[in-house]
PLY file of the C-alpha trace (Angstrom):
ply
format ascii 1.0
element vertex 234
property float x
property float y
property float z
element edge 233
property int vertex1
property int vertex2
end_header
72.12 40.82 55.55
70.50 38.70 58.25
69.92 35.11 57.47
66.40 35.59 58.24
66.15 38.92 55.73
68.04 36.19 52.99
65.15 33.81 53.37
62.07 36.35 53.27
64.02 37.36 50.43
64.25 33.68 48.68
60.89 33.07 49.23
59.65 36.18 47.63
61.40 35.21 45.13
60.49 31.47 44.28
56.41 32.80 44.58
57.33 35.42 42.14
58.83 33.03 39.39
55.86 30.99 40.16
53.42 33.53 39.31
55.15 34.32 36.24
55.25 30.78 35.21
52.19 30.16 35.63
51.20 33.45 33.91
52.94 32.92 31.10
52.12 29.34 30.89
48.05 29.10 30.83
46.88 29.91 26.67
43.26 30.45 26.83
40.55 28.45 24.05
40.08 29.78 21.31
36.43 29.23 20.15
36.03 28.48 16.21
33.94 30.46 14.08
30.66 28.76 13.54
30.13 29.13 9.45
26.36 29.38 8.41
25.56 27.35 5.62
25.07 28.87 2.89
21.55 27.86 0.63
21.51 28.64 -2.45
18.06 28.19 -3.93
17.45 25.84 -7.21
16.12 28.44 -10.08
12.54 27.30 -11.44
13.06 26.26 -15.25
11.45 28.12 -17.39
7.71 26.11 -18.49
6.01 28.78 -20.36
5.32 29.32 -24.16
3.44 27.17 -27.03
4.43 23.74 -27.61
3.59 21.06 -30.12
4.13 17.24 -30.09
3.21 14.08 -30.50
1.63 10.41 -28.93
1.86 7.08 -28.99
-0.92 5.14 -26.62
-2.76 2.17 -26.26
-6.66 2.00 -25.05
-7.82 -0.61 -22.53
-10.65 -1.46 -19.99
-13.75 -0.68 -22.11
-16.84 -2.18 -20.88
-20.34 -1.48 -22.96
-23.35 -4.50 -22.11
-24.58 -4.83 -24.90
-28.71 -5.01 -24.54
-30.95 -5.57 -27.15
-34.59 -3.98 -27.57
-37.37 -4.37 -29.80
-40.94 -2.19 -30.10
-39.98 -1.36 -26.89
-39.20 -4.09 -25.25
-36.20 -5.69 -23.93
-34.93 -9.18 -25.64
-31.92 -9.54 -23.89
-28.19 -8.93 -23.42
-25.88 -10.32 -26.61
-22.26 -10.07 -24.75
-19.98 -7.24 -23.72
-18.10 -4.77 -26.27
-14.95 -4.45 -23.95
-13.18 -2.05 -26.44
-9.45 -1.95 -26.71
-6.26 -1.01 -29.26
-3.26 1.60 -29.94
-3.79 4.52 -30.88
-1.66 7.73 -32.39
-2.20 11.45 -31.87
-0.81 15.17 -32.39
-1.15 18.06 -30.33
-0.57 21.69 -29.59
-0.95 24.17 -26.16
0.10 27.17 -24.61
1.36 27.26 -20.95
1.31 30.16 -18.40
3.55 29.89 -15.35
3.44 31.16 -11.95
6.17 30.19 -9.57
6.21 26.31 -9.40
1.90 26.06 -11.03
2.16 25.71 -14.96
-1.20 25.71 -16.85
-2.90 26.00 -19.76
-5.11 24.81 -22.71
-3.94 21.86 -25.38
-5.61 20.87 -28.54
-5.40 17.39 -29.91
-6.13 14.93 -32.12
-6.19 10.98 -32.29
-6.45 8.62 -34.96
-7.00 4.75 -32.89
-7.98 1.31 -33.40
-9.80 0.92 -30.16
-12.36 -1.70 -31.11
-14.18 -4.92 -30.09
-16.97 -7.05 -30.97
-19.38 -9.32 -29.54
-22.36 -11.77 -30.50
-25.66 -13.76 -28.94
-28.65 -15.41 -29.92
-31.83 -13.46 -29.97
-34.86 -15.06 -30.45
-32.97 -18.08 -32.39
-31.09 -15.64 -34.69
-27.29 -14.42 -34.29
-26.91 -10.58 -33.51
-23.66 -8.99 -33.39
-22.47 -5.65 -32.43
-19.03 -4.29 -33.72
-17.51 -1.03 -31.67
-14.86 1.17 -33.06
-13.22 4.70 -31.64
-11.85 5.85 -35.33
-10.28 9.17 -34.04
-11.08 11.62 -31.34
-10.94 15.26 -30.79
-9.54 16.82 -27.60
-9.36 20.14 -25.76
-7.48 19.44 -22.58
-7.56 22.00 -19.75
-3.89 20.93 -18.04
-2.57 22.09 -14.54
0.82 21.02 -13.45
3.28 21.65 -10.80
7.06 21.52 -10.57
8.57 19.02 -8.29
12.24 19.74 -10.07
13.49 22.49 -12.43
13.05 19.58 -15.26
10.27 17.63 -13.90
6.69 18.33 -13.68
3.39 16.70 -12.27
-0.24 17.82 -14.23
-3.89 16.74 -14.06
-5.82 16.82 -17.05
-9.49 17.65 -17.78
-11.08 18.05 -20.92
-13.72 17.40 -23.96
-13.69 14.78 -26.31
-15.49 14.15 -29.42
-15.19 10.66 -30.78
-15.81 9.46 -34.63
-17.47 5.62 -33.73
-17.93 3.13 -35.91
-20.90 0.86 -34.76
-22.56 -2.07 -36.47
-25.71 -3.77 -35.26
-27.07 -6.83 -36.82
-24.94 -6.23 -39.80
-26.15 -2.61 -40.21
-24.03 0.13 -39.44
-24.82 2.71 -37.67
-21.99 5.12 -36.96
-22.19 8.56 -34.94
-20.04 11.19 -33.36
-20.33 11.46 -29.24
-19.06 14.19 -26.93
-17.33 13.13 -23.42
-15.22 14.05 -20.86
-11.70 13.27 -20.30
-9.88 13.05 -17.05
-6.27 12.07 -16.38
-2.98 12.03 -14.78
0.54 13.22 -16.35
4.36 13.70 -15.88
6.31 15.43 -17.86
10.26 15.75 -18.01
12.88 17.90 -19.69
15.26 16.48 -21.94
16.79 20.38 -22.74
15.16 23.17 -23.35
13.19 22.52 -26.06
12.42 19.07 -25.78
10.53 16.87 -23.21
9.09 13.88 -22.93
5.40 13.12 -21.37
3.86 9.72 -19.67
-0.20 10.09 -19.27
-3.02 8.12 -17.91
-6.30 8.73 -18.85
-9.74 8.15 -18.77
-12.67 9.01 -21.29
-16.59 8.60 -21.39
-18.55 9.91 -23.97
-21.74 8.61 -22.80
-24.43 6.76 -24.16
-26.15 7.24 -27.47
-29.56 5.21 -28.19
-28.86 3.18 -31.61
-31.59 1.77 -34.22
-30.50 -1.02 -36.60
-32.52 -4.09 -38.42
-35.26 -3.63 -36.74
-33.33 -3.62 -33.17
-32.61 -0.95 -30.70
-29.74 -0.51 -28.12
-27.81 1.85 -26.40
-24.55 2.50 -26.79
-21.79 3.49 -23.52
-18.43 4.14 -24.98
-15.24 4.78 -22.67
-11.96 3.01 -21.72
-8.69 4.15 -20.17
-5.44 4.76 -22.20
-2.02 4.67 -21.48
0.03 7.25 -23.69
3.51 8.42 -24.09
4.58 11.37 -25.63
7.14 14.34 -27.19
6.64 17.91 -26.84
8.87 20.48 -29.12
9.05 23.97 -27.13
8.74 27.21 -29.02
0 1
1 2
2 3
3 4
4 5
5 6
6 7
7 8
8 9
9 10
10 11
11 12
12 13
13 14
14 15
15 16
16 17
17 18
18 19
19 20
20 21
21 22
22 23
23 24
24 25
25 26
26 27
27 28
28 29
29 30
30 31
31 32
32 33
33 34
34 35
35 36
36 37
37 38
38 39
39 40
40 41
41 42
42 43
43 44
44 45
45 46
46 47
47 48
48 49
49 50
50 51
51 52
52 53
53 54
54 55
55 56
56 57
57 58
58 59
59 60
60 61
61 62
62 63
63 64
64 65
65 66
66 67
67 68
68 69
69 70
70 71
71 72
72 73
73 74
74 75
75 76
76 77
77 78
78 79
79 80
80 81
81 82
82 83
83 84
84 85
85 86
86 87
87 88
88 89
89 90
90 91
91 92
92 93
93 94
94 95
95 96
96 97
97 98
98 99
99 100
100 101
101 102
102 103
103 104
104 105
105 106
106 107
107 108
108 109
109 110
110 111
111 112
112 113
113 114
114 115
115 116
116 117
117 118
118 119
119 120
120 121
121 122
122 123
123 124
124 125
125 126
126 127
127 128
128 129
129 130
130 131
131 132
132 133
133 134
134 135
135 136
136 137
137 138
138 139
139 140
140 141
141 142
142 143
143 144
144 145
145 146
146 147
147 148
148 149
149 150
150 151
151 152
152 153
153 154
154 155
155 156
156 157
157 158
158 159
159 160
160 161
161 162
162 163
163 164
164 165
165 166
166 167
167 168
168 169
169 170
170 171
171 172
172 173
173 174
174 175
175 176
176 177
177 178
178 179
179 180
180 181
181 182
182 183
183 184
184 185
185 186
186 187
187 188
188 189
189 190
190 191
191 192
192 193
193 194
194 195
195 196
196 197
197 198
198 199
199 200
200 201
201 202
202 203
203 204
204 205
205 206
206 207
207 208
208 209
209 210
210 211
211 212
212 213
213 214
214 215
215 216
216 217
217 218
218 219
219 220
220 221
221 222
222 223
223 224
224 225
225 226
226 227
227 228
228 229
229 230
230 231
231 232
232 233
């Protein structure tokens, strides 16, 4: 073989081995499988059914100007019943659910010592006028909504009638009066009975024209109230 047939020959070669180097060399990426996350939706708890339970409260914030009248006309103002006190109550509902909305009707009753007196001199004589809320009947009209599986958010709307206990120059003249309540509520679960409830609310039950020794004056009972509660799930 010709020297110059030897060094085509090596040549051929050396590119050859450096094909297959490189050939076997080079290891493509390999691209890693993107995983989806996987959600997994929180399950609604279970709000429906009839309940009972019990609160504990205290009433604040009252303001009634107290203005005294006589044949008609207008003697002057004795002071401000600014009524206030705890109060206790019971009460019973039913709840519908739909998705997250929970609503339904609630019955209750309150027995309180929200109460407050005031004085002033009419015509040179002392008058006083003594305001107490002895109990008060509720139907509550409550729509919630479920932030958590154990933790809901409600308004409340309702009627109220209220037992009062009002004196007037030393004469008592007591009545019943129908308002409106309007409030605010959370409620939590503790399991799956029980839950526990914090409320604000607010209730008017209007004015009522009073007559008493020989003096007239009108009434305006409301105040807010705080109130915690207990509800037992059936």
């Amino acid at each position: 073989m010709s020297m110059k047939n030897i060094t085509i020959l090596a040549t051929s070669l050396t590119l050859g081995a450096s094909v297959a180097a490189y050939a076997g060399g080079y290891t493509p990426p390999v691209a890693e499988p993107v995983i989806a996350p996987i959600v997994v939706d929180e399950p609604v708890a279970n709000w429906a059914g009839g309940y009972v339970g019990g609160t504990l409260g205290y009433g604040f914030g009252g303001d009634d100007r107290v203005g005294v009248s006589q044949g008609g006309s207008l003697l002057g103002d004795i002071g401000d019943v600014e009524v206030s006190g705890a109060n206790i109550g019971i009460r019973g509902g039913y709840r519908w659910q739909r998705d997250n909305w929970v609503f339904g009707p609630e019955l209750g009753w309150e027995m309180t010592d929200i109460r407050d007196d005031t004085s002033g001199i009419i015509n040179g004589t002392e008058v006083e006028a003594d305001a107490k809320v002895k109990n008060v009947l509720a139907l509550r009209f409550k729509t919630g909504y479920i932030v958590q599986p154990d933790t809901m958010v409600y308004g409340i709307a309702g009627w109220g009638r209220a037992d009062i206990d009002y004196e007037l120059a030393g004469e008592d003249v007591s009545y019943d009066a129908d308002g409106y309540i309007l409030g605010l509520g959370v409620e939590k679960m503790i399991n799956d009975k029980v839950s526990v409830t914090g409320e604000y609310e607010y209730a008017n039950f209007g004015k009522e024209s009073l007559e008493a020794a020989g003096y007239t004056t009108e009434a305006t009972t409301k105040y807010h109230n705080l109130k915690i509660g207990v509800n037992y799930r059936f």
